[in-house]
N, C-alpha and C positions, 0 to 999 in steps of 0.2 A: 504494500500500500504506500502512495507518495500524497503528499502534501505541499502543495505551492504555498508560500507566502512573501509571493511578490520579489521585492527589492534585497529579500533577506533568502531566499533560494527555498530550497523543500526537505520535506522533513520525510525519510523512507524508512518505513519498515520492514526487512526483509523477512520477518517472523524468525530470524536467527539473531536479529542485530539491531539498532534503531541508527543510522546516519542523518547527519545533519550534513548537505553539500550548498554549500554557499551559490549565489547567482551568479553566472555564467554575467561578465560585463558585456553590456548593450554598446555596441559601438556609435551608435547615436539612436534618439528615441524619438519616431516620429508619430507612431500609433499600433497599441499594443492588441488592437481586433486582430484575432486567430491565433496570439501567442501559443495558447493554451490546447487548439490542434494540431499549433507543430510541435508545441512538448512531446503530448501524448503520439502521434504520427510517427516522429521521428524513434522514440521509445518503443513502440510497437514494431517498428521495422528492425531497430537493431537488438529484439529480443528474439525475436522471427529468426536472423541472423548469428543468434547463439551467445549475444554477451549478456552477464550477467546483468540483474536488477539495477545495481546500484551503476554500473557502465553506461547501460540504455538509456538510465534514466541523466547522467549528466551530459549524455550526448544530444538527448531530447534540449535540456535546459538552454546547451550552447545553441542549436540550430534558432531555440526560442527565441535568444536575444538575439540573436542577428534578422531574426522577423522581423523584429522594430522599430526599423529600418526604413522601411515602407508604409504602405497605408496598407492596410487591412491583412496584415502578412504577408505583403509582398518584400520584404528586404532582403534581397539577396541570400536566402538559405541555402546554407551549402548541402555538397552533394556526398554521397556515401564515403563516395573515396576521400 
């Protein structure tokens, strides 16, 4: 289970462990519509892809901030590789 809180990153519980991973910096912030689909999006693909919970889930974070970038999550989300 993960938990967003914003400016301050998420809060995951692996049911083995609790991490706290800090937010991924926004390299500029122009509107944060669809953050929250590229978290999760990106998270789903790279669990699909075999990495762990806690992996997925700061790879989701990074792709998030760099959503925000854009208007409506278009800013430049990077690509798997």
């Amino acid at each position: 289970m993960a938990v967003t809180v914003g400016e301050r990153g998420l809060y995951v519980d692996t049911g083995d462990e609790r991490v706290e991973l800090p937010a991924a910096p926004a390299p500029r912030v122009v509107d944060s519509t669809g953050a929250g689909d590229v978290l999760a999006g990106t998270a789903a693909a790279r669990l699909a892809l075999g990495d762990d919970l806690v992996g997925a889930l700061r790879r989701g974070s990074a792709a998030a901030a760099r959503s925000l970038a854009g208007p409506g999550g278009t800013g430049w989300p990077p690509v798997a590789a």
